[in-house]
C-alpha positions as CSV (number, residue, x, y, z in Angstrom):
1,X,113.2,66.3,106.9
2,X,114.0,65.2,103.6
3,X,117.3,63.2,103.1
4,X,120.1,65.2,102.0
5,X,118.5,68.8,101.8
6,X,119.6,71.1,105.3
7,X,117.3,72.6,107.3
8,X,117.8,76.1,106.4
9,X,117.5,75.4,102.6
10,X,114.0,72.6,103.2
11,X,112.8,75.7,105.5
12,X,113.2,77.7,102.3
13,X,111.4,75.9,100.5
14,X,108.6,75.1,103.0
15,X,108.1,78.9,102.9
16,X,108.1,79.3,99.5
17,X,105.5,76.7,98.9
18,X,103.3,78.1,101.1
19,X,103.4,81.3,100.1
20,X,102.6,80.4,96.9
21,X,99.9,77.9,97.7
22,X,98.1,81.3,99.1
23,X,99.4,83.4,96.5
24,X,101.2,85.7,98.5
25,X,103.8,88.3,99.0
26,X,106.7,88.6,101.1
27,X,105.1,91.8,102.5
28,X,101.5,89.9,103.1
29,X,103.1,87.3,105.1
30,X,104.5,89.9,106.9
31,X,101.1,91.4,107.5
32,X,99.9,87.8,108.6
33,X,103.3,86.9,110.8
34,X,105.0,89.4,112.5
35,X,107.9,88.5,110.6
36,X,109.7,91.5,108.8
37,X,109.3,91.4,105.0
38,X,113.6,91.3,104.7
39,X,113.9,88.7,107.4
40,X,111.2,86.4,105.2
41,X,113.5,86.7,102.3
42,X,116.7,86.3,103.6
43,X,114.9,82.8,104.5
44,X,113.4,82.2,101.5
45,X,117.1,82.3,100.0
46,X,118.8,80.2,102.5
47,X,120.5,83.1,103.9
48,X,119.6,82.8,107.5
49,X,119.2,80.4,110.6
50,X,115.9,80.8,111.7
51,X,115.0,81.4,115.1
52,X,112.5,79.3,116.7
53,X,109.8,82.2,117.6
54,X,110.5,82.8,113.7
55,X,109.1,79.5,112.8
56,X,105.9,79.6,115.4
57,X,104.8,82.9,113.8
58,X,105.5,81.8,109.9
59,X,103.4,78.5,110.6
60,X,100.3,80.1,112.7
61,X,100.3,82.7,110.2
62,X,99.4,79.3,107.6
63,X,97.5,77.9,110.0
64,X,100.3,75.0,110.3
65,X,101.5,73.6,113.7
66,X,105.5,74.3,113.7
67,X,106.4,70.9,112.9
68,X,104.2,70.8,109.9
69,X,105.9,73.8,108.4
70,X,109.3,72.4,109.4
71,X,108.8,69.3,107.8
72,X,107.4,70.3,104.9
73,X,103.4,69.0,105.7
74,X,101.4,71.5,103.9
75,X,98.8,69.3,103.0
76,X,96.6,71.0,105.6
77,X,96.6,74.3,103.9
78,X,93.2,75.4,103.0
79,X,92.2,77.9,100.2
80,X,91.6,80.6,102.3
81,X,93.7,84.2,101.2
């Protein structure tokens, strides 16, 4: 975690960055997670609590363990699209 960000809003931002890193849309991590397109950006603005089956399918589908997406490791992300 970093100091004095929440875990909702850091979660936000781990999900934005790795979206990005890919190049991605809301609606191709989707495709690669399970996760509905409108749940992914109510997250991506802070606007909801995450459930924990929510954060296993978000991180497998960036080929992150959980607690590398939760705390913000993303220095295992590859190039692949």
């Amino acid at each position: 975690m970093i100091p004095g960000v929440d875990a909702v809003t850091q979660l936000a931002q781990n999900l934005v960055a790795a979206r990005k890193h890919y190049g991605l849309t809301q609606e191709q991590v989707s495709d690669r997670s399970g996760v509905h397109p409108t749940e992914i950006s109510r997250i991506e603005h802070g606007q909801r609590d995450v459930q924990i089956t929510t954060i296993f399918k978000l991180a497998k589908a960036f080929d992150l363990t959980p607690g590398q997406f939760i705390d913000g490791d993303l220095t295992t992300l590859t190039d692949r699209t």
